[in-house]
C-alpha positions as CSV (number, residue, x, y, z in Angstrom):
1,X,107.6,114.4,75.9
2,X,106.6,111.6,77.9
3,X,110.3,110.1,77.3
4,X,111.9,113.0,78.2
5,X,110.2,113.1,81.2
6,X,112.1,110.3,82.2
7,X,109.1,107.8,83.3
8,X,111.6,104.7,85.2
9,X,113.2,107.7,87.9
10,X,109.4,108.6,88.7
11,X,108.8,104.9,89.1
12,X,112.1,104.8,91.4
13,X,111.3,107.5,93.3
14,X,108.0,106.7,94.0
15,X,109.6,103.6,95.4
16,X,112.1,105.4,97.4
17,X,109.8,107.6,99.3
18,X,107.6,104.9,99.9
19,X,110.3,103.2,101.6
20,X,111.4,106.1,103.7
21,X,107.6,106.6,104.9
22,X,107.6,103.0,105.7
23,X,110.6,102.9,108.5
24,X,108.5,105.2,110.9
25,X,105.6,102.5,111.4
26,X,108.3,99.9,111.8
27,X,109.3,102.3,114.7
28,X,106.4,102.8,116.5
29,X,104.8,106.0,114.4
30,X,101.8,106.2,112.9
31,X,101.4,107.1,109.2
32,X,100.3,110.4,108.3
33,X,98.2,109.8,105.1
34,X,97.9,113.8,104.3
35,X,102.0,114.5,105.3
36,X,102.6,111.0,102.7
37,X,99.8,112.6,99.4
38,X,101.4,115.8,99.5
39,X,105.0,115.2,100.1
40,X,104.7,112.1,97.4
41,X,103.0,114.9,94.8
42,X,105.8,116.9,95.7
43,X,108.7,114.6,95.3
44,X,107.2,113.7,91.7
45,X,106.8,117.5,90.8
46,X,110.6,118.2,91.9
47,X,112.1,114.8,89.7
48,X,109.6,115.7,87.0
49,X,111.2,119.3,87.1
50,X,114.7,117.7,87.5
51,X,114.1,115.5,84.0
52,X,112.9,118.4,82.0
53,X,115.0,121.4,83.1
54,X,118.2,118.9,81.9
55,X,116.5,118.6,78.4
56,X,115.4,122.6,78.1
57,X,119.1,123.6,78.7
58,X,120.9,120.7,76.7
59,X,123.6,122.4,74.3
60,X,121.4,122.9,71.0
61,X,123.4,120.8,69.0
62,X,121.8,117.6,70.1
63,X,118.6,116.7,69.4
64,X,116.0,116.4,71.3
65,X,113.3,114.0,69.4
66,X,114.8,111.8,66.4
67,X,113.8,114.0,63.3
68,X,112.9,117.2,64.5
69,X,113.1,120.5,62.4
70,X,114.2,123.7,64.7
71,X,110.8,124.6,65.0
72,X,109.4,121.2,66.7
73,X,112.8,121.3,68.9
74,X,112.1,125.2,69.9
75,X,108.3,124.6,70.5
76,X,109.0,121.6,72.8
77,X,111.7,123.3,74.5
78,X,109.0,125.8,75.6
79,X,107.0,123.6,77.1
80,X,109.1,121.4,78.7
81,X,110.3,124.9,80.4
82,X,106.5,125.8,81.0
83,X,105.7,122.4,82.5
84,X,108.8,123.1,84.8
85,X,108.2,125.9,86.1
86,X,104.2,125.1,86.9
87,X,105.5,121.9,88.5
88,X,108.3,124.1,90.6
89,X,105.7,126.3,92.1
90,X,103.5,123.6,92.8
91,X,105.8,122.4,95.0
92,X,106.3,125.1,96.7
93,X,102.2,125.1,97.1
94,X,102.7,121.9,98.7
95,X,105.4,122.9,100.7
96,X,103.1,125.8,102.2
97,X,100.5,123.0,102.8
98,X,102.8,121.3,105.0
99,X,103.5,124.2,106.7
100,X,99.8,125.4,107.6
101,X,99.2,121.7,108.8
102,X,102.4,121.9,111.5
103,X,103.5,119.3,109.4
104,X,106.7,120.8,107.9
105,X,109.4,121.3,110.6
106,X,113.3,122.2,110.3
107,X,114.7,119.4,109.3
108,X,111.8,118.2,106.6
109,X,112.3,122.1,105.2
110,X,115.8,121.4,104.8
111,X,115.7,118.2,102.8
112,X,112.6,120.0,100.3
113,X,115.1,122.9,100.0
114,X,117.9,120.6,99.1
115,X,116.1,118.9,96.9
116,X,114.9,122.0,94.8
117,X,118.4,123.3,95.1
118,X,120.1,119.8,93.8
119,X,117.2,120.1,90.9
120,X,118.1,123.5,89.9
121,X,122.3,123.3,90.0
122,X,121.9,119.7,88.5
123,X,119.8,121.1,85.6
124,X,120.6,125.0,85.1
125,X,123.4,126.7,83.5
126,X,126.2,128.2,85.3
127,X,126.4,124.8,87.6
128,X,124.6,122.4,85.4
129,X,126.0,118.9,87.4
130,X,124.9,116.7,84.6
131,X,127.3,118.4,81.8
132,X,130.3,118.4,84.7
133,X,130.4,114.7,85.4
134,X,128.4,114.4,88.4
135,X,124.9,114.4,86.6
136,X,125.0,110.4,87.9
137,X,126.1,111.0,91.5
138,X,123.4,113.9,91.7
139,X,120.4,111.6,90.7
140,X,121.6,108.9,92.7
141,X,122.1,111.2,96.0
142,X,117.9,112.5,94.6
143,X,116.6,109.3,93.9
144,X,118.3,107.3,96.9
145,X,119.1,110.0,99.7
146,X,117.2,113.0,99.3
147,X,113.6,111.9,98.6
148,X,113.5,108.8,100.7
149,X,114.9,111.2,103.9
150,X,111.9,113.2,102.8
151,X,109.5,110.3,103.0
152,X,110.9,109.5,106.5
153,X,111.3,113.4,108.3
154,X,107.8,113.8,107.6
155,X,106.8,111.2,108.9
156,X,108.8,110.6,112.5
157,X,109.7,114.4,112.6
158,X,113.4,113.6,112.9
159,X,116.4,111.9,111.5
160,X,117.1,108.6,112.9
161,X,120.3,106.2,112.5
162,X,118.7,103.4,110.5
163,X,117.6,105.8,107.7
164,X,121.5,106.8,107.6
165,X,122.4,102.7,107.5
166,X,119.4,102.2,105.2
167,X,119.8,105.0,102.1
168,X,124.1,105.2,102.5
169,X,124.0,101.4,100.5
170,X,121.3,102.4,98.4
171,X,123.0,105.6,97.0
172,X,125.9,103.6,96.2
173,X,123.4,100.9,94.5
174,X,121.9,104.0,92.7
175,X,124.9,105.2,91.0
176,X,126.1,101.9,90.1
177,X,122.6,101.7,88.2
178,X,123.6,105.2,86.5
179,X,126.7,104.3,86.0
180,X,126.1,101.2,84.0
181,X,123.3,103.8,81.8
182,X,126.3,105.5,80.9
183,X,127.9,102.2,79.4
184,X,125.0,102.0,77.1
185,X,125.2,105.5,75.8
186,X,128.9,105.8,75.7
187,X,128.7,105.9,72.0
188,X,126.2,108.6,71.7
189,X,128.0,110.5,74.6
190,X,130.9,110.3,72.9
191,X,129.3,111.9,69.7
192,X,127.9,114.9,71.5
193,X,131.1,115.3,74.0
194,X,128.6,114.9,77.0
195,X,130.2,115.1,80.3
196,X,129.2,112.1,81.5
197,X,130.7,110.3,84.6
198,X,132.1,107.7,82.6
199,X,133.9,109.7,80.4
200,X,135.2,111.5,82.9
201,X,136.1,108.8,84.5
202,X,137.2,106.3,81.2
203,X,136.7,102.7,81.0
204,X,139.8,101.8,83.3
205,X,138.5,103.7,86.6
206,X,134.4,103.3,86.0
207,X,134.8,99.8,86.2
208,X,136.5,99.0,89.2
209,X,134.3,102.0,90.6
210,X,130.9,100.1,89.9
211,X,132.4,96.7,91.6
212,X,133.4,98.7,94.5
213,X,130.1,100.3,94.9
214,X,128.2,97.1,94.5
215,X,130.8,95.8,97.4
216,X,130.2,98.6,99.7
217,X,126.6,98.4,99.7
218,X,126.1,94.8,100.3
219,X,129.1,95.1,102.9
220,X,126.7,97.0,104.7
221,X,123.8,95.3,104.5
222,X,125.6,92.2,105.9
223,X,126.5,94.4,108.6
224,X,122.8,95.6,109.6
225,X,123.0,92.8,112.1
226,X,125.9,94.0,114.1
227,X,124.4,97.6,114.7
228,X,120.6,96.0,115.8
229,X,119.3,96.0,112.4
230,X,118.4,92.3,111.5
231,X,114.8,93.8,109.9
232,X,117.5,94.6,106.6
233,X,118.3,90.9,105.9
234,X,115.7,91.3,102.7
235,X,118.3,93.4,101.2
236,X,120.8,90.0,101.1
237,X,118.4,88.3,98.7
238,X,119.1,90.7,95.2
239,X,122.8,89.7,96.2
240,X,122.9,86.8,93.2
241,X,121.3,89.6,91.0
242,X,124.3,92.4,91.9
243,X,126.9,89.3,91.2
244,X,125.3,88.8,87.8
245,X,125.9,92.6,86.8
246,X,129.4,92.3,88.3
247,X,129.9,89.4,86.0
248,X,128.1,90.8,82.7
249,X,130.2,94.2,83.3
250,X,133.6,92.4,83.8
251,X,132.5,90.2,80.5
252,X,131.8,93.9,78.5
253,X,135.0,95.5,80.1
254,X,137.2,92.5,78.8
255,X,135.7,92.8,75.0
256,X,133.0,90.3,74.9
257,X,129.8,91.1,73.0
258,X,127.7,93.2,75.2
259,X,123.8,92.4,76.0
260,X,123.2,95.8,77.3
261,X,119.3,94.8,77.9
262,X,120.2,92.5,80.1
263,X,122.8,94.5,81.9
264,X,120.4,97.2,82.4
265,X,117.4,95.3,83.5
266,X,120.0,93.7,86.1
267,X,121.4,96.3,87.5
268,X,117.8,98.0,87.9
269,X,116.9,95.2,89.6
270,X,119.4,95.6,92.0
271,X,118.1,98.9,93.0
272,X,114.5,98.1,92.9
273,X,114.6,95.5,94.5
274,X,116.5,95.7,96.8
275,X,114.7,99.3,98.1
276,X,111.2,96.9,97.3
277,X,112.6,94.1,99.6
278,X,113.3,96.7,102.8
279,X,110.5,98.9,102.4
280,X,107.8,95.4,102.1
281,X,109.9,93.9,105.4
282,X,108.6,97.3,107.1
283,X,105.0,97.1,105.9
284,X,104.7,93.2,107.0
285,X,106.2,94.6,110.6
């Protein structure tokens, strides 16, 4: 269960929101430790929900666990199902929370709603993102868009152009991270005919895709500067790192002997770090 649950995207959007509570001390506003507790619980109850949903409504012809009998696999479809559901309305208790203490206004409402709604058609047949190719680009707008916006709205009550110039690179960072997920499992994918964006995308288009978005997002970050955004200068230091996967993806993509480990753990890196990096710069400010 605890696999399936998916325990690196809680770890990555913990990290995420953290970062978008940060930026409104760094501008002047004071944190608001019950609107951070409660919209943190909530954020982990909706990716929680997100993780499970996409496992409950997986075609039944793949497995769940490694040696289940139909039994096992119905039983723990049931509760992943049960623990959805519970963590759903939860959320919705904590959304009610926010409400009573004036905390939750328009624009904080509409990024909860869009994050239950990008839960739901990412997860939930007739939609179901994840079997239609853009399972990676909907995590990635979640994980790196959604949920740090949250973090931020309740905080400082309203949008504000750095979080734009902040979580635009990071989505792209995101999905390069999902992306390269998808190289590992391309095998398995392939078994299972799973809709991932790769193999939607073959070989000949992902790759070029993931340089580009590695490109963009550092791109931007270089050009923090030129919009009055120095403070995002941390983001520059991973850059060696998001070479490296450039380099061990280009190495895989021309036939040489993959070391998906280290692939992975760079391109994760990337992303964590990098949202690490910004969100300790607005602490230390």
């Amino acid at each position: 269960m605890l696999k399936l649950i998916r325990p690196l995207h809680l770890l990555l959007v913990a990290l995420t929101y953290t970062l978008g509570s940060s930026i409104p001390a760094y501008l002047g506003r004071p944190l608001n430790a019950l609107a951070f507790w409660l919209g943190f619980a909530g954020v982990l109850l909706a990716q929680t929900s997100m993780s499970l949903l996409s496992e409950v409504f997986r075609p039944h012809n793949e497995p769940l666990v490694d040696d289940e009998t139909p039994a096992q696999k119905e039983t723990l479809r049931n509760n992943m199902l049960y623990i959805s559901i519970a963590a759903l309305t939860v959320n919705v208790f904590l959304a009610y929370l926010l409400y009573a203490n004036q905390i939750l206004i328009l624009s904080s409402f509409l990024f909860l709603f869009s994050s239950l709604l990008l839960v739901l058609v990412y997860s939930i047949p007739p939609i179901r993102l994840v079997d239609r190719g853009f399972g990676e680009l909907s995590l990635a707008a979640h994980v790196a868009y959604i949920i740090p916006s949250i973090g931020f709205i309740l905080q400082f009550k309203e949008n504000h152009r750095l979080l734009i110039f902040i979580v635009i690179p990071l989505t792209a960072l995101a999905l390069a991270y999902f992306l390269i997920i998808n190289f590992t499992t391309f095998s398995s994918d392939e078994k299972y005919q799973r809709a991932t964006l790769l193999r939607q995308l073959g070989w000949e288009r992902a790759v070029p895709l993931h340089h580009s978005l590695i490109a963009f997002a550092y791109v931007l970050f270089a050009l923090a500067p030129v919009f009055g955004f120095s403070i995002l200068w941390t983001s520059l230091l991973t850059l060696p790192f998001a070479i490296l996967q450039i380099v061990l993806l280009r190495h895989v993509s021309l036939g040489g002997k993959p070391n998906w480990i280290m692939l992975t753990s760079t391109a994760l890196a990337v992303f964590g770090l990098t949202t690490y990096f910004i969100t300790l710069t607005f602490w230390l400010r």
